[in-house]
DRENLUM-202687 format. One record per residue (C-alpha): chain; x, y, z; residue in one letter; residue number from 1. Coordinates in Angstrom, 3 decimals. Example, Ala and Ser with C-alpha at 12.3 -4.5 7.8 and 13.67 -1.06 7.14 Angstrom:
DRENMAR | cadena | px | py | pz | residuo | num
DRENMAR | A | 12.300 | -4.500 | 7.800 | A | 1
DRENMAR | A | 13.670 | -1.060 | 7.140 | S | 2
end
This chain:
DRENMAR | cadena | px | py | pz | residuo | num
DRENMAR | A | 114.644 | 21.772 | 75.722 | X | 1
DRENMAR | A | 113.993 | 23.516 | 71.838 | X | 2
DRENMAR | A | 117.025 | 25.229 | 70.756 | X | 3
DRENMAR | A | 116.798 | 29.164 | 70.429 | X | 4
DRENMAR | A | 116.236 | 29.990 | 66.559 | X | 5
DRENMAR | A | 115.796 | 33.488 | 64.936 | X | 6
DRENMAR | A | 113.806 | 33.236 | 62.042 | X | 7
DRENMAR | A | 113.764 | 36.301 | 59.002 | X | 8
DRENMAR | A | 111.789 | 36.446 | 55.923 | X | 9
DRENMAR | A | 111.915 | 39.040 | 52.953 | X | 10
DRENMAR | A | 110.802 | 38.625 | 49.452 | X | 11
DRENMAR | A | 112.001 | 39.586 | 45.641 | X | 12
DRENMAR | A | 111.866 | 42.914 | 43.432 | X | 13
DRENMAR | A | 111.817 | 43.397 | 39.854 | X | 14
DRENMAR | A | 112.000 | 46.607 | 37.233 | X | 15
DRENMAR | A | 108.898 | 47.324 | 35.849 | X | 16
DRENMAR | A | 110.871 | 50.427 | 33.956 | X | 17
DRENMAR | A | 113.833 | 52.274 | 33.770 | X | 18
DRENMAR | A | 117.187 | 50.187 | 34.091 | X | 19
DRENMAR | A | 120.260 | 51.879 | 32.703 | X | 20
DRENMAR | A | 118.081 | 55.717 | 32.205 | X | 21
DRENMAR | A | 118.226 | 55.629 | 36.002 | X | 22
DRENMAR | A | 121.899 | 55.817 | 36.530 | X | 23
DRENMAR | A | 121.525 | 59.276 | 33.958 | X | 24
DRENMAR | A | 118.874 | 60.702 | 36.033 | X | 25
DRENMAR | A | 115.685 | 59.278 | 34.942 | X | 26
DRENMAR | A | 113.242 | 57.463 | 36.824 | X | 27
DRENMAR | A | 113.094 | 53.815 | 37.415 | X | 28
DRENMAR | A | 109.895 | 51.738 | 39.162 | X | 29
DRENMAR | A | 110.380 | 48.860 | 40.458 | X | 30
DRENMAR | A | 107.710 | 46.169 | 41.774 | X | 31
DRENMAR | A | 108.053 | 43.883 | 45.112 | X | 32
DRENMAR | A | 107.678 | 40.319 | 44.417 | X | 33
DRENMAR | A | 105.692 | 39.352 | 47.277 | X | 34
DRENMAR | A | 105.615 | 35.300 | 46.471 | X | 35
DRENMAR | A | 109.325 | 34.718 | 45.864 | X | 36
DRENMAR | A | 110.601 | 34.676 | 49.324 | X | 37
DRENMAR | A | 114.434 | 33.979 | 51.451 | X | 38
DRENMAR | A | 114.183 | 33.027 | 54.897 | X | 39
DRENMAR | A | 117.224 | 32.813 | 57.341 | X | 40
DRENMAR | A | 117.521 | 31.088 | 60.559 | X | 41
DRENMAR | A | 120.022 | 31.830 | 62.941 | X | 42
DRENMAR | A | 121.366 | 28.918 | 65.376 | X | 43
DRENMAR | A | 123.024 | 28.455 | 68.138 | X | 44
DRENMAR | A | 126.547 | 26.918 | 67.201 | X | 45
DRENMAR | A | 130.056 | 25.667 | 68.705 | X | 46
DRENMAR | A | 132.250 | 27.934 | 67.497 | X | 47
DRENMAR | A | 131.981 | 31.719 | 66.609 | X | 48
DRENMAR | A | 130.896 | 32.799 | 62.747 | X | 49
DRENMAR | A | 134.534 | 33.546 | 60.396 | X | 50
DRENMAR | A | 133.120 | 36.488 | 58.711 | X | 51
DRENMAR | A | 133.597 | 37.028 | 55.005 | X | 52
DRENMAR | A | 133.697 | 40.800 | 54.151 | X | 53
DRENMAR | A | 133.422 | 40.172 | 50.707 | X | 54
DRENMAR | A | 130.111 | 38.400 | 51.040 | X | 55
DRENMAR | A | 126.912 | 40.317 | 51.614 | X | 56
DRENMAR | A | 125.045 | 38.176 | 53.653 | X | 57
DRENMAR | A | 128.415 | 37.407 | 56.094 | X | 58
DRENMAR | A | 128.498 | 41.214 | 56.189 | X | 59
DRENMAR | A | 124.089 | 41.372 | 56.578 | X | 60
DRENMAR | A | 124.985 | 39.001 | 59.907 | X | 61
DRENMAR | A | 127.633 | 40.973 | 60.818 | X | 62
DRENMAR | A | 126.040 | 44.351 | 61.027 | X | 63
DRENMAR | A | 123.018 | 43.473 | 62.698 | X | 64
DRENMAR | A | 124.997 | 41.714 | 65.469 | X | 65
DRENMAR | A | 127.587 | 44.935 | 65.760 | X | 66
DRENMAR | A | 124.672 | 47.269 | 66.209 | X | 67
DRENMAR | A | 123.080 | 44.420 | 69.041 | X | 68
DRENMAR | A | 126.903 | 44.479 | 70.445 | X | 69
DRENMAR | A | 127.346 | 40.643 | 69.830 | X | 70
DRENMAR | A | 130.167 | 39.950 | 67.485 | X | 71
DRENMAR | A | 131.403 | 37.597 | 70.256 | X | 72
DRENMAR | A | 128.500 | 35.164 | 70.257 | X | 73
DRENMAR | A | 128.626 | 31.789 | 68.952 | X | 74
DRENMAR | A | 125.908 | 31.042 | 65.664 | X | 75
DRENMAR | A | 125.465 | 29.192 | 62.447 | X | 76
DRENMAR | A | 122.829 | 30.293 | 59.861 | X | 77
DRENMAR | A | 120.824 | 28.173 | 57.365 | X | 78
DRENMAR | A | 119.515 | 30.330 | 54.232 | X | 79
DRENMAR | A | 116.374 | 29.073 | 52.070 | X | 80
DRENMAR | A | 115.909 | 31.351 | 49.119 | X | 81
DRENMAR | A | 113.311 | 31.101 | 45.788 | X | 82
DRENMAR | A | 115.367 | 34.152 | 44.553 | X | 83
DRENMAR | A | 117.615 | 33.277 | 41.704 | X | 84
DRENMAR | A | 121.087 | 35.228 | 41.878 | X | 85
DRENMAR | A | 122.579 | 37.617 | 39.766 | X | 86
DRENMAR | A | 118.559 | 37.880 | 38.127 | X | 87
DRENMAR | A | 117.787 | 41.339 | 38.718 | X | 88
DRENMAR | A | 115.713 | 40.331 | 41.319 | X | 89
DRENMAR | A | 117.249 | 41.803 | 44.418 | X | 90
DRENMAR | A | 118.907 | 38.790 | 45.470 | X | 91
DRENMAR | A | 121.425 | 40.358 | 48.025 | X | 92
DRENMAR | A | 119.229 | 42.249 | 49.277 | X | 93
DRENMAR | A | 116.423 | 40.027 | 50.081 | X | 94
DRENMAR | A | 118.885 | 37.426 | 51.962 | X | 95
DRENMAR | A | 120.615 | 40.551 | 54.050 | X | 96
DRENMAR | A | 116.983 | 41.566 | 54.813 | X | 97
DRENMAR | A | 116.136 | 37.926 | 55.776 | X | 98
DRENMAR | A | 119.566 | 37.519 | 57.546 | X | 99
DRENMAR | A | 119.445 | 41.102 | 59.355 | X | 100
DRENMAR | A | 115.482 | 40.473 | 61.066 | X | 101
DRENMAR | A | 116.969 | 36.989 | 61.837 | X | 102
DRENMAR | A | 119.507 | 37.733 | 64.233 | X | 103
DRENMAR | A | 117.512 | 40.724 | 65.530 | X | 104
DRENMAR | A | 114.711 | 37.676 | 66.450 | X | 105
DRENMAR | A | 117.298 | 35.681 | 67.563 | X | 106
DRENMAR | A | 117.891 | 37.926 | 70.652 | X | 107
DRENMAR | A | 114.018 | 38.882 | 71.100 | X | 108
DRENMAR | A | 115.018 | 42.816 | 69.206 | X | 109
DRENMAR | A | 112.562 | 44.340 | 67.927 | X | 110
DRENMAR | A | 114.275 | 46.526 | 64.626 | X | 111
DRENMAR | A | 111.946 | 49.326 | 62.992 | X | 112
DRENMAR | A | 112.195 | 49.818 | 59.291 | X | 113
DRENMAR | A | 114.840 | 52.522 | 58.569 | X | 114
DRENMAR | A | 117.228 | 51.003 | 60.826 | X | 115
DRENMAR | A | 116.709 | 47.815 | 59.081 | X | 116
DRENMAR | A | 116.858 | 49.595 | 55.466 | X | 117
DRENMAR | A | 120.461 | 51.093 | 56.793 | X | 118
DRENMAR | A | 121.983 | 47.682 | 57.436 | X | 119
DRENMAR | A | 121.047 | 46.368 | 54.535 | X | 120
DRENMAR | A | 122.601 | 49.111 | 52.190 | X | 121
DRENMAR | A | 125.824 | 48.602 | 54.844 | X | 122
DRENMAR | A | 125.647 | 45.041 | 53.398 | X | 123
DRENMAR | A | 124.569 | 46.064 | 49.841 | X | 124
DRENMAR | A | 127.494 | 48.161 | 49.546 | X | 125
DRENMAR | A | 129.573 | 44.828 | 49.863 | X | 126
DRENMAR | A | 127.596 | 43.426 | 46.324 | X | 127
DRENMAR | A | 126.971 | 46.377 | 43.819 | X | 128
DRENMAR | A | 129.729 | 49.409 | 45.343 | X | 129
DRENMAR | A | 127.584 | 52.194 | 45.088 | X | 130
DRENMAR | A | 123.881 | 50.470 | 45.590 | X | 131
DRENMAR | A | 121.139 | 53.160 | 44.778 | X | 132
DRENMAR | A | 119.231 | 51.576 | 47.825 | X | 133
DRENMAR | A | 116.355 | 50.793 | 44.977 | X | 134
DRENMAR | A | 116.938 | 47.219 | 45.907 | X | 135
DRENMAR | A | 116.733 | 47.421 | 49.590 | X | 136
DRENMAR | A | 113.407 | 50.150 | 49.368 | X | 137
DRENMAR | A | 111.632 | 48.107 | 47.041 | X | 138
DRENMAR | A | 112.483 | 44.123 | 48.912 | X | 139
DRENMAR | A | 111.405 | 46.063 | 52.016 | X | 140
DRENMAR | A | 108.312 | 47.427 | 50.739 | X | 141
DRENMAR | A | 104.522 | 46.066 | 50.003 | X | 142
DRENMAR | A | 104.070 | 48.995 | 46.869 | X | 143
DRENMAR | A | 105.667 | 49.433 | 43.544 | X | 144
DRENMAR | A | 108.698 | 51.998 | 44.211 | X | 145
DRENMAR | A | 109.600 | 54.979 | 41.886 | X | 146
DRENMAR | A | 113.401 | 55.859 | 42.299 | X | 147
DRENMAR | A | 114.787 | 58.891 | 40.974 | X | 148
DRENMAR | A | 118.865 | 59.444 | 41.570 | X | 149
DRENMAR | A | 119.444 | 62.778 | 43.816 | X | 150
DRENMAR | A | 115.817 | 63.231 | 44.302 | X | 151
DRENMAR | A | 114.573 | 59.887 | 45.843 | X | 152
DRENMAR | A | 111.728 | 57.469 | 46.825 | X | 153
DRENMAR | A | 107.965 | 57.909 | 46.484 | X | 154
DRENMAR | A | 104.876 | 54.945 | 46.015 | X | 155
DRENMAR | A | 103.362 | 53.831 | 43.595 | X | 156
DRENMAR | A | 99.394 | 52.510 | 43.762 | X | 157
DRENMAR | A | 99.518 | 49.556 | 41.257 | X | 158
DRENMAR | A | 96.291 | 47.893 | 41.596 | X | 159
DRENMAR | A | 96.037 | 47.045 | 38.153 | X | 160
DRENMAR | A | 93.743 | 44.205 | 36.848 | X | 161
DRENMAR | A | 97.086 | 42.659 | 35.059 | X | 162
DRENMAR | A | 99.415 | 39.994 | 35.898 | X | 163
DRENMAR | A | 103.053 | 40.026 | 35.214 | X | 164
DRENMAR | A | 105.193 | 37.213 | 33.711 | X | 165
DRENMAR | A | 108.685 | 36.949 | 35.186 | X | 166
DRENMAR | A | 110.988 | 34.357 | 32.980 | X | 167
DRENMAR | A | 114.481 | 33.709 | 34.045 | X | 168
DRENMAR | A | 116.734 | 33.124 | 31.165 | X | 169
DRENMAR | A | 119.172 | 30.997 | 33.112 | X | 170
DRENMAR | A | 121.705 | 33.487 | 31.958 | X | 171
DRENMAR | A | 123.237 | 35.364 | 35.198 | X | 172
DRENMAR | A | 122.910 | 39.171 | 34.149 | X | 173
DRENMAR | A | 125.962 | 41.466 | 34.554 | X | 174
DRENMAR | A | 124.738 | 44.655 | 35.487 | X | 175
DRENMAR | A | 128.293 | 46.554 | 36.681 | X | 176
DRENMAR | A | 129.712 | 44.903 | 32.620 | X | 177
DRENMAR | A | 126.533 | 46.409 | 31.481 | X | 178
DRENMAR | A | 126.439 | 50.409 | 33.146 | X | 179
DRENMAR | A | 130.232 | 50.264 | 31.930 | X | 180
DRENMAR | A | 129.369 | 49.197 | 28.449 | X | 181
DRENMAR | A | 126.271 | 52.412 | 28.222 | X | 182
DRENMAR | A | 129.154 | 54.442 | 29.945 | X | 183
DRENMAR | A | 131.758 | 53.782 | 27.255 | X | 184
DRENMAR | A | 129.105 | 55.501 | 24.300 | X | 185
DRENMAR | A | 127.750 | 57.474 | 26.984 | X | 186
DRENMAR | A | 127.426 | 60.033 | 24.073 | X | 187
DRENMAR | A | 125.499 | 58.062 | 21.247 | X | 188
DRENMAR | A | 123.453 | 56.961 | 24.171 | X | 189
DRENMAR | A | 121.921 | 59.943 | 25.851 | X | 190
DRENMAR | A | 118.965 | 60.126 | 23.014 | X | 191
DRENMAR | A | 117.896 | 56.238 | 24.280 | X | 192
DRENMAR | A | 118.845 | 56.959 | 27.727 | X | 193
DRENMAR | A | 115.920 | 60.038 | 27.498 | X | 194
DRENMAR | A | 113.884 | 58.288 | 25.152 | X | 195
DRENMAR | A | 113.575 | 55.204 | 28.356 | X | 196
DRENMAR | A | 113.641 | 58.224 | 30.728 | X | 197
DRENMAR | A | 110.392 | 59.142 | 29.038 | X | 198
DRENMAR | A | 108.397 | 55.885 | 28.614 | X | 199
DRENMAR | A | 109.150 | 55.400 | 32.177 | X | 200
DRENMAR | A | 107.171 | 58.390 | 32.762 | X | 201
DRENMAR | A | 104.633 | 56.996 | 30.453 | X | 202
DRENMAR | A | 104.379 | 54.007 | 32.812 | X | 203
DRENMAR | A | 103.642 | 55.919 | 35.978 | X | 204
DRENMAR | A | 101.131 | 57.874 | 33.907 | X | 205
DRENMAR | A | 99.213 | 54.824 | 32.594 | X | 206
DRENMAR | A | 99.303 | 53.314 | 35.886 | X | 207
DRENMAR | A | 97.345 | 56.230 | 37.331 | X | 208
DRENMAR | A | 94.828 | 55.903 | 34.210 | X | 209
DRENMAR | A | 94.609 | 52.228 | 34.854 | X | 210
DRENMAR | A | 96.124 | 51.921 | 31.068 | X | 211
DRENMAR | A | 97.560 | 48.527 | 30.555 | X | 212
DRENMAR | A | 97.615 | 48.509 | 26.950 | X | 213
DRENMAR | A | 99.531 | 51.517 | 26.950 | X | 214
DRENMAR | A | 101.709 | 49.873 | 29.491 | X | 215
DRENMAR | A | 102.568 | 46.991 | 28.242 | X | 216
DRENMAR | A | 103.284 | 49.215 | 24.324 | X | 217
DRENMAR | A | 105.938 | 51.022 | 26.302 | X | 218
DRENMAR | A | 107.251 | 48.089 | 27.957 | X | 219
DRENMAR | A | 108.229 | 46.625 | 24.444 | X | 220
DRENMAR | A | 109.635 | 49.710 | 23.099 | X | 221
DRENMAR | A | 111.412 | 50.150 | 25.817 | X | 222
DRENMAR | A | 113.074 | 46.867 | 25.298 | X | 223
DRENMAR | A | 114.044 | 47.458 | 21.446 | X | 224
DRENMAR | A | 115.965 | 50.773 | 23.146 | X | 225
DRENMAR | A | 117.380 | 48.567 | 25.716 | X | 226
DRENMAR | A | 118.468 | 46.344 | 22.993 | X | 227
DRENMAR | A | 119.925 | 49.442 | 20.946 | X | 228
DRENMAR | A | 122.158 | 50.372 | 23.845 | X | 229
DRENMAR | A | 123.642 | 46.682 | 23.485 | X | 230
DRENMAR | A | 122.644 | 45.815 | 27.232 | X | 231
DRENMAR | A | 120.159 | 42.791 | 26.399 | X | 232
DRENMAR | A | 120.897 | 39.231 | 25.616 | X | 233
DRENMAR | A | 119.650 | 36.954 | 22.992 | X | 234
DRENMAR | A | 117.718 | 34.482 | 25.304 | X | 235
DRENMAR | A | 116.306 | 37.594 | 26.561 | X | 236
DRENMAR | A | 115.694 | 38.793 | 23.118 | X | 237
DRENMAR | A | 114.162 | 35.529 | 22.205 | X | 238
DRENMAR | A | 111.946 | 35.062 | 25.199 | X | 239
DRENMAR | A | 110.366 | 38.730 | 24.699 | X | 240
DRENMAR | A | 109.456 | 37.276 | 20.982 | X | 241
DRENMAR | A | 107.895 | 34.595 | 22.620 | X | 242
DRENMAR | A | 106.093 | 36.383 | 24.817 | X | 243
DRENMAR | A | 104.868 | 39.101 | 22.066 | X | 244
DRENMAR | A | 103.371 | 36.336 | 19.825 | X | 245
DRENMAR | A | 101.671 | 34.520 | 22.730 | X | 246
DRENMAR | A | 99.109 | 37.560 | 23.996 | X | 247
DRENMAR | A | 101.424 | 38.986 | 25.934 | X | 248
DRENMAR | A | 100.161 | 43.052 | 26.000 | X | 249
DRENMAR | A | 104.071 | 43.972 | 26.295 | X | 250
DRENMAR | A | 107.481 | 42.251 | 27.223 | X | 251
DRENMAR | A | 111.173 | 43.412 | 27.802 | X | 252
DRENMAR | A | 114.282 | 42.410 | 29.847 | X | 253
DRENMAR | A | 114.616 | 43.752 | 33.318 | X | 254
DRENMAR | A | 117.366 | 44.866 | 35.269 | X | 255
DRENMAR | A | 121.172 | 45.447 | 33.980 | X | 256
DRENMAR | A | 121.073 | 42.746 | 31.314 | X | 257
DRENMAR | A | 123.591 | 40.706 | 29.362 | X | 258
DRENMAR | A | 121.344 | 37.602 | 31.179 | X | 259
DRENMAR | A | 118.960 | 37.837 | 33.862 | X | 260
DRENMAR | A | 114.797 | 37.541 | 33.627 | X | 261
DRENMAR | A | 112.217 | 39.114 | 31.168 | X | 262
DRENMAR | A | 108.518 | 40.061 | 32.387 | X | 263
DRENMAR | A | 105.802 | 40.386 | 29.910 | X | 264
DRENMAR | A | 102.320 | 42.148 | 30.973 | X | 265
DRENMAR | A | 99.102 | 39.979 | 30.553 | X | 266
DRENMAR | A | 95.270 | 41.038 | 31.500 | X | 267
DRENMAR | A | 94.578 | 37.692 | 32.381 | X | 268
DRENMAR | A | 95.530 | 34.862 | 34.797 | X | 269
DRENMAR | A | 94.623 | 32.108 | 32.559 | X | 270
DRENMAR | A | 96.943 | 34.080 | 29.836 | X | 271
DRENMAR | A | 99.078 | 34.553 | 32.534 | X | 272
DRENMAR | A | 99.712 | 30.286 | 33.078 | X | 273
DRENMAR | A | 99.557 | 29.896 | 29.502 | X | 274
DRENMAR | A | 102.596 | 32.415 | 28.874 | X | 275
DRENMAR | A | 103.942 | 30.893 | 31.702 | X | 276
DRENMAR | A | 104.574 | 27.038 | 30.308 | X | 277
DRENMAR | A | 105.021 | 28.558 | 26.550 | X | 278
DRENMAR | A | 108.128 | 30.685 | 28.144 | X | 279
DRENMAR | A | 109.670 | 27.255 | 29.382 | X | 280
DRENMAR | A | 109.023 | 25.508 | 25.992 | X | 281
DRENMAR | A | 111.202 | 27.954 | 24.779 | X | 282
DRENMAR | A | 114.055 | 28.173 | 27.244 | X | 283
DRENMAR | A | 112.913 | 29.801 | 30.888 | X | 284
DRENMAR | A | 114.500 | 28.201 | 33.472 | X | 285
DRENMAR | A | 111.811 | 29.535 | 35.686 | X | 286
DRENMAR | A | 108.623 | 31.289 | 35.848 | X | 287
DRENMAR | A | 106.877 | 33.545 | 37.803 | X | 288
DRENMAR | A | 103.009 | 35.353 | 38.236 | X | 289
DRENMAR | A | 102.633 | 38.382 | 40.080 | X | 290
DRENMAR | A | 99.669 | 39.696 | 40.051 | X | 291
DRENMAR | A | 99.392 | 44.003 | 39.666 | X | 292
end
């Protein structure tokens, strides 16, 4: 006889634009990374799960199961996951997606998408606090996602004939270090917080005109601001150089910085590869190639 198994999948998320602005107001658009992928099984096991509160994907498994009204049952869980933590690529949230759709298969549920999106912030809460639920909206979604604080989520049509580089400096970012260091000189900040507020805006508005020189010219000053506001890292710093003298149309960091990944715009796929193995000549850990 097989042995019952719920199976989940959810994929990655990056920041095309607008880490740090967002927090003051501004927009932020962020891309799904439909390639890098968790997936969760759920088992049947001996004994009962020990939950963790303190870990999100414990407190993923733990939600979905309270809303099914099976906290009592008896499981193990196996997690596979090409999403590289503490990245800026929505790492918690991809596994509590994954983990949350697992269980739900595990007992033949069927769970629509804004219940799902509600246990995962329930989880989320448990890794970042106060999530803005970009994380969660963008890992559950197919299109590019514009966030604006108070205001909220709307689509973006990409379909841009570009390809992103994604590098992973090896360096795990520290996003809450990060919005506290902006915070402390919130002051001398505001004219780069509004100054990324507005190439943000630039983005969305190039992406309608199909722009991706314009693009990727924002994308790169909007690093030298990011860099400004003292949230960037030097691996970061020197994989954007790398990237800008290797026909990249426009690099920066992404997410909260102090570590994490960079992503540099390209027009071409065999750019795109090229980029790719030049990045990890020069330090990537990793690299990725979504295509826009």
């Amino acid at each position: 006889m097989t042995e019952k198994v719920g199976v989940g999948k959810a994929h990655s998320k990056i920041i095309l634009m607008g880490e740090h602005s967002v927090v003051y107001g501004y927009p932020a658009i962020a891309l799904p990374l439909e390639s890098i992928e968790v997936e969760c099984c759920i088992m049947p096991a001996d004994d009962k799960i020990v939950f963790d509160f303190t870990d999100t994907l414990s407190t993923a498994i733990y939600a979905a199961l309270d809303y099914l009204n099976q906290t009592d049952v008896a499981i193990s869980y196996d997690i596979k996951s090409e999403v590289p933590q503490r990245r800026g690529m929505g790492s918690s949230a991809a596994v509590s997606i994954a983990a949350i759709r697992a269980v739900f298969d595990y007992f033949g549920q069927e769970i629509d998408l804004d219940t799902l999106e509600i246990l995962v912030n329930q989880a989320e809460i448990i890794a970042h606090t106060n999530p803005s639920g970009l994380d969660a909206k963008t890992c559950l979604s197919d299109e590019a996602i514009k966030f604006i604080r108070n205001v909220g989520f709307e689509t973006i049509d990409l379909n841009l004939e570009a390809y992103l580089v994604i590098a992973d400096t090896g360096i795990h970012g520290n996003t809450r270090e990060a919005v506290d260091k902006v915070a402390a000189q919130e002051e001398a900040n505001r004219p780069y917080l509004a100054q990324l507020g507005q190439l943000a805006e630039e983005v969305e508005n190039q992406i309608k005109a199909k722009n991706i020189a314009k693009i990727g010219q924002a994308m790169t000053s909007a690093h030298a601001i990011l860099q400004k506001i003292g949230v960037s890292a030097k691996e970061a710093d020197h994989l954007v150089e790398v990237a800008l003298n290797h026909g990249s149309l426009g690099a920066k960091m992404s997410g909260g910085g102090l570590g994490g990944c960079i992503i540099a715009l390209v027009d071409q796929e065999p750019m795109a590869e090229r980029l790719s193995q030049k990045l990890r000549e020069e330090g990537a850990v990793k690299t990725w190639i979504q295509k826009l």
